[in-house]
N, C-alpha and C positions, 0 to 999 in steps of 0.2 A: 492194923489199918493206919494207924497215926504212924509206924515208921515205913512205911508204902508213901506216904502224903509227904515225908520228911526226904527221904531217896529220891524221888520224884521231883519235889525242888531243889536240892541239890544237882541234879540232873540237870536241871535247864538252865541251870546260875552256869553251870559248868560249858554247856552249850555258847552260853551266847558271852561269856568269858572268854571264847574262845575267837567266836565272831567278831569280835570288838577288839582283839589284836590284829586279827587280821587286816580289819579293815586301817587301824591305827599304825600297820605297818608298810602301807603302800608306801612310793614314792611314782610322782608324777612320771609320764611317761614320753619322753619328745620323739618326733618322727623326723623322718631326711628329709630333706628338699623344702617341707612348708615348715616354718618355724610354729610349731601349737605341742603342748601340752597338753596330756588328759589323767586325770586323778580320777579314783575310787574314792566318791566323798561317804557313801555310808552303804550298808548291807542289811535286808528288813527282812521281813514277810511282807508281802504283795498286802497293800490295802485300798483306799479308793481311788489313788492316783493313778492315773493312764500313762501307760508306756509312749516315750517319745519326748522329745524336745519342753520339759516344765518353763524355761525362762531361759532370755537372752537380753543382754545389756552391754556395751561401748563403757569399755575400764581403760585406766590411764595406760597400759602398757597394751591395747588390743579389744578384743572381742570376746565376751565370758558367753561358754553353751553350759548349759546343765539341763540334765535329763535323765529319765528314768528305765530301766534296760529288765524285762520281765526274765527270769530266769529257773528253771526248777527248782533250784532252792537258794537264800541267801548266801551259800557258799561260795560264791563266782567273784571272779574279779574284771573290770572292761580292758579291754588291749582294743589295740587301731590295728584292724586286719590288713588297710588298704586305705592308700589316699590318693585322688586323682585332683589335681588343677585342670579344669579349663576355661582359660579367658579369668574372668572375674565367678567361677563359679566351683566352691571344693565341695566334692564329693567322699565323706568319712565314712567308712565301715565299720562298725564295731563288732567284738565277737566278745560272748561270754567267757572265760574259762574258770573249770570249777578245780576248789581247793581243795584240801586235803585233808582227810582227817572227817570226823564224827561229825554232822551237820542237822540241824533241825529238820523235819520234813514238812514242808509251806510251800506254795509257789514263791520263788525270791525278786524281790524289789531291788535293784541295784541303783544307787543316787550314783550319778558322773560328772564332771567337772571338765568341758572342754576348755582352751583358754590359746585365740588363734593370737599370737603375740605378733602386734607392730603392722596387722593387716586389717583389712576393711576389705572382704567380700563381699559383692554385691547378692550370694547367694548361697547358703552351704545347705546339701543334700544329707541328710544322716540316715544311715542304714546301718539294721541290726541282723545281723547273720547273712549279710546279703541283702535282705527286705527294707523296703525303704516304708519308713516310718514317720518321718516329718522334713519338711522342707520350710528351711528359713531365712526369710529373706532383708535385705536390709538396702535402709534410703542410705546413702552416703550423710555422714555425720549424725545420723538420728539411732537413739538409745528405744530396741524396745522391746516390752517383754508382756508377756500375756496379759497382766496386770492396767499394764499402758496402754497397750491395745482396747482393754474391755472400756475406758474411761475414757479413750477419744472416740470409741462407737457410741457413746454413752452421750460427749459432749455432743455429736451431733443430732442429738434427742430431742434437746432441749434449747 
């Protein structure tokens, strides 16, 4: 029993050893035409976080997205399937693609990292496999992110 309980942790140390180069192995990812970046910042099992857009915030070199991409299991990594401009409004598609090799079996959490460098959208569309999943909009020069949001709904409370 105790070497069943021993192989067993070994097992999942080995798992997610594995997980954790992965994801420690990305390198950002730029598209043609719109200057933006997207990183794999981490690879989970699904927990209480909702799929979609987590935060947005105005960084010195652009606009930072991050957000969360539900996946059959942590072994996926995000790619830009598709990017449309129109006007002042980008339209990102993201797709999952899964890795290779031995993988935990969970629904996977995938953390992402957009980052539109040197622009100001007045609106970006994000979709996941096609499905559109959050839309987020922004005032010209205003930083804001869910956080921000909940404490000016708040300010006007009170």
């Amino acid at each position: 029993m105790e070497l069943q309980k021993t192989a067993g942790l070994l097992a999942f140390l080995l798992v997610s050893a594995v997980l954790l180069s992965f994801v420690n192995a990305e390198t950002p990812q730029t598209t043609e035409g719109i200057p933006m970046e997207i990183d794999t910042l981490s690879s989970d099992c699904m927990s209480t976080r909702e799929e979609g857009v987590q935060r947005t915030e105005k960084i010195e070199n652009g606009t930072r997205i991050e957000g969360v991409f539900q996946t059959p299991n942590p072994c996926h990594t995000i790619n830009v399937s598709t990017v449309q401009q129109n006007e002042d409004t980008y339209t990102i598609d993201l797709v999952a693609e899964p890795q290779e090799g031995i993988c935990v079996q969970c629904v996977g959490s995938i953390t992402y990292e957009i980052i539109l460098e040197d622009d100001e959208p007045d609106k970006v569309i994000i979709l996941h496999d096609g499905e559109k999943v959050d839309v987020v909009e922004f005032n010209p020069g205003e930083s804001r992110s869910i956080i921000g949001m909940l404490i000016d709904w708040l300010g006007f409370l009170f």
